[in-house]
C-alpha positions as CSV (number, residue, x, y, z in Angstrom):
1,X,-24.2,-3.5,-1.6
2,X,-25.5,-0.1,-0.2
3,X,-23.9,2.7,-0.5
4,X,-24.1,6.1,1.8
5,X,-22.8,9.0,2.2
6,X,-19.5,9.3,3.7
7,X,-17.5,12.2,4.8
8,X,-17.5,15.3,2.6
9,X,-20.1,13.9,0.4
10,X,-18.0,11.0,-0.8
11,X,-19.2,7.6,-1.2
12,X,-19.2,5.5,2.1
13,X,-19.3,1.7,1.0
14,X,-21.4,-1.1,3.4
15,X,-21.4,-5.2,2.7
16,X,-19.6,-5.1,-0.2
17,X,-16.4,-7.1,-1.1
18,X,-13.8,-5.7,-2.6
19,X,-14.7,-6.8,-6.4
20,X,-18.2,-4.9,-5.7
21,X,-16.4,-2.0,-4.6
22,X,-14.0,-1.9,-7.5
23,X,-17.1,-2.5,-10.0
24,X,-19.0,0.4,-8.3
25,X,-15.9,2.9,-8.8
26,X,-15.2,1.4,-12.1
27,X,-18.7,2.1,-13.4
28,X,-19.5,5.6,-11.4
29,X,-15.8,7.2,-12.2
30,X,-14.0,5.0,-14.6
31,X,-9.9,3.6,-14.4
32,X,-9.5,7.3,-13.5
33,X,-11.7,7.3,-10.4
34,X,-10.2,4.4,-9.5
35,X,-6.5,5.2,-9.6
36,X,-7.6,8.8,-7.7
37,X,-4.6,9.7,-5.4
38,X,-2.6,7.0,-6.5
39,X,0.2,9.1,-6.3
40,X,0.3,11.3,-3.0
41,X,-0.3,8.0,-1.5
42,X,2.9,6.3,-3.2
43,X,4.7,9.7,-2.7
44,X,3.7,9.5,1.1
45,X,5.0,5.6,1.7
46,X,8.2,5.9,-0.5
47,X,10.3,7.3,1.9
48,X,9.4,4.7,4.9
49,X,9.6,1.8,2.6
50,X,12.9,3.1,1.6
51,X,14.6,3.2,4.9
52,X,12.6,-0.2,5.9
53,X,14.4,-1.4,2.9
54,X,17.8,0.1,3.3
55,X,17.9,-1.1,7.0
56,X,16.7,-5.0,6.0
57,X,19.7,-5.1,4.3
58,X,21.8,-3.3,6.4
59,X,21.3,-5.7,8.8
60,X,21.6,-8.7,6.1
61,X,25.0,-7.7,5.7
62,X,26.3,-7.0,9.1
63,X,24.8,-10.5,10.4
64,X,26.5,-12.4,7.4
65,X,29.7,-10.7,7.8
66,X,29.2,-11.6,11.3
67,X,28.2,-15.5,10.9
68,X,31.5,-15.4,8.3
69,X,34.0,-14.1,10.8
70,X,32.9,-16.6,13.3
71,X,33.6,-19.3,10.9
72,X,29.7,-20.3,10.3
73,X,28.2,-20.1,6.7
């Protein structure tokens, strides 16, 4: 696996798998180079997850009501 420089100076990744990647991160930064903006990345796709969620089961429940009041279970 080769690995370049990227954008900013960062490490830019070529023909590796995933496992090599992870090893490489592991091994140059440790669990905390790995786990690097963790956070601002869960912070950023909490609220769309939320309403994906909310409106699933929005809809689960208007459908079943529906399906009930037509006499279909």
């Amino acid at each position: 696996m080769a690995i370049v420089n990227g954008v900013c100076g960062c490490d830019r990744f070529t023909n590796g798998s995933i496992r090599d990647v992870t090893k490489t991160i592991t091994k140059k930064d440790g669990y905390r180079g790995l786990m690097r903006g963790w956070v601002p990345r869960m912070l950023f796709h909490a609220p769309a997850a939320s309403i994906c969620r909310s409106t699933y089961e929005a809809g689960k429940a208007f459908f079943q009501q529906l399906n009930e009041s037509h006499g279909r279970s």
